[in-house]
C-alpha positions, 0 to 999 in steps of 0.5 A: 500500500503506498503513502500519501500525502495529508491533503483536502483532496486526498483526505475526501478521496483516500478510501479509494487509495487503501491498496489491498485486494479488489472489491473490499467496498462492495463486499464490506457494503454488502455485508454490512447491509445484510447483517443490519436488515436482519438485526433491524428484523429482530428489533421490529419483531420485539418491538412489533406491539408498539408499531402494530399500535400506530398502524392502527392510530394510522388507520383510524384516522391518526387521532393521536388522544385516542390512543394514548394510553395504549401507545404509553402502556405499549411502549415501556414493555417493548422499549425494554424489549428493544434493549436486547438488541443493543448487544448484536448492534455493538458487535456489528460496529465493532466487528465491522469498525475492525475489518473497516480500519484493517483496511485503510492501516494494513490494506487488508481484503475483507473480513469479519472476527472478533479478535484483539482489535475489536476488543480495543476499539470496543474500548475505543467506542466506550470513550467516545460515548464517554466524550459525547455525553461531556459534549452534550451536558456542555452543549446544555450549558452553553445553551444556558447562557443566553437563557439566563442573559436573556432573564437578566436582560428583560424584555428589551434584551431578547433580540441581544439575547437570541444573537448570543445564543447563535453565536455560541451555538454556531461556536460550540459546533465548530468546538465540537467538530475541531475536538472531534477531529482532532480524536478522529483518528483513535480507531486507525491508530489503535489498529495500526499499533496494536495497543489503545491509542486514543489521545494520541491522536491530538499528536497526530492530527496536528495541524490537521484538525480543520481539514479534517473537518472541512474533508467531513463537511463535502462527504457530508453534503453528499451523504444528505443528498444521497440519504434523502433521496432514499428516504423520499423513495421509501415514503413514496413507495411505501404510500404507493404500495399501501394505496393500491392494497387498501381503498381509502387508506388517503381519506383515512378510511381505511380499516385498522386490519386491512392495514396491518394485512397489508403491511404484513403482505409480500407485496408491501415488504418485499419491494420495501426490503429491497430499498431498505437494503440498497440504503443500508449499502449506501449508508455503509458505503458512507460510513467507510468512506468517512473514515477515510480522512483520519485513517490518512492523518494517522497513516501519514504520521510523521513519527511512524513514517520515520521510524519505518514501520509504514513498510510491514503493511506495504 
């Protein structure tokens, strides 16, 4: 696998200069796809009470007070049966994590296991969690601020108020994307050396930070594009093949089993599975592509490169 140069350019590109053999995406895609299908399947077979109960809200017309009480008794016993299928969510990020950045720092072809690496990335993942749950109790307090300038203010302060509330929002963003950026290349280095390697990534996305940010920025507005448009044609499909199974289904007259047959119908499912699971290649398409820019910081890593070691995964 041959370095690169850090890059805007090659950052947003570099999943396609991770070397190795042909048709890892495609296969790291599909697989991905598959497997999420069929763990979203388990969770809506859980869970299937509570999406059962707003089929019928639905068919009845969607009067939400009506079926309250039914939709609150529902929900507490499936959200706890929804629990069960966090562990098969882990094991699917952190297998999937592993043959993800095995890929960008070793050129490895495509593979899943559990092994050492994704022992260390799990670990990885737990402070990550650690770090958004600081962020988001420190979004809250910034989001305190112009809250409590405004009521120190008054009424005559309010547009001053929403200003600052702007400013520091848009501010704390940008602090947010910079700090996650400049960690953003854990994974990669916790796999290429082997050992957890988390804040050292601040070492080695030095002065890399904001082309981080900005390479994350594109690839994100072609991410949005790409998963509206799948989302647009899930509603359109799904209403269409709803509306030829059921007369009335628009004017909310449809009955509340006609729906629920419907839905249950190949026919509904079926084509429905086929889309969900060409947005689940997408959206793992996406998910490897975006690990690209700090899979290069850390490849790029003046003091690996120096050392020599760059040449045991060439």
């Amino acid at each position: 696998m041959n370095t690169v140069q850090f890059s805007f350019g090659n950052a947003v590109t570099h999943f396609t200069k991770t070397g190795g053999p042909a048709g890892f995406l495609w296969k790291f895609a599909l697989a991905y796809a598959v497997l999420a299908c069929l763990v979203q399947a388990v969770s809506i077979i859980l869970q299937w009470p509570i999406y059962e109960a707003y089929v019928q809200m639905f068919a009845g017309g969607g009067d939400l007070d009506r079926y309250a009480e039914d939709l609150e008794n529902i929900s507490v016993g499936t959200s706890l049966s929804g629990l069960l299928v966090m562990p098969l969510g882990i094991l699917l990020w952190v297998a999937f994590e592993g043959a993800n950045q095995r890929r960008y720092m070793r050129g490895d072809g495509f593979g899943l296991r559990i092994s050492a690496d994704e022992g260390r990335l799990l670990l990885v993942g737990l402070i990550w969690i650690a770090l958004f749950i600081g962020m988001y109790i420190g979004f809250a307090v910034t989001l305190l601020i112009p809250v409590l300038a405004g009521l120190a203010i008054g009424s005559d302060g309010i547009g001053l108020a929403v200003l600052l509330g702007i400013v520091l929002m848009l501010g704390y963003i940008l602090l947010v994307l910079w700090l996650s950026a400049r960690l953003s290349a854990a994974a990669a280095l916790t796999v290429r050396d082997r050992q957890i390697r988390f804040f050292e990534s601040w070492r080695v996305t030095r002065g890399k930070g904001w082309t981080i940010v900005g390479s994350w920025s594109v690839l994100g507005l072609i991410a949005i594009v790409v998963l509206i448009l799948f989302y647009l044609l899930l509603a359109a499909l799904g209403i269409g093949l709803l509306s030829a199974q059921v007369p009335g289904l628009m004017d909310g007259d449809a009955a509340e089993g006609a729906i629920v047959g419907a839905v249950a119908s190949p026919m509904f499912w079926a084509p429905m599975l086929v889309v969900v699971l060409a947005f689940s290649v997408a959206q793992s398409t996406l998910m490897h592509i975006f690990s690209g820019p700090a899979a290069l910081a850390a490849r790029t890593d003046p003091e690996w490169v120096s050392a020599g070691t760059i040449g045991e995964f060439d």
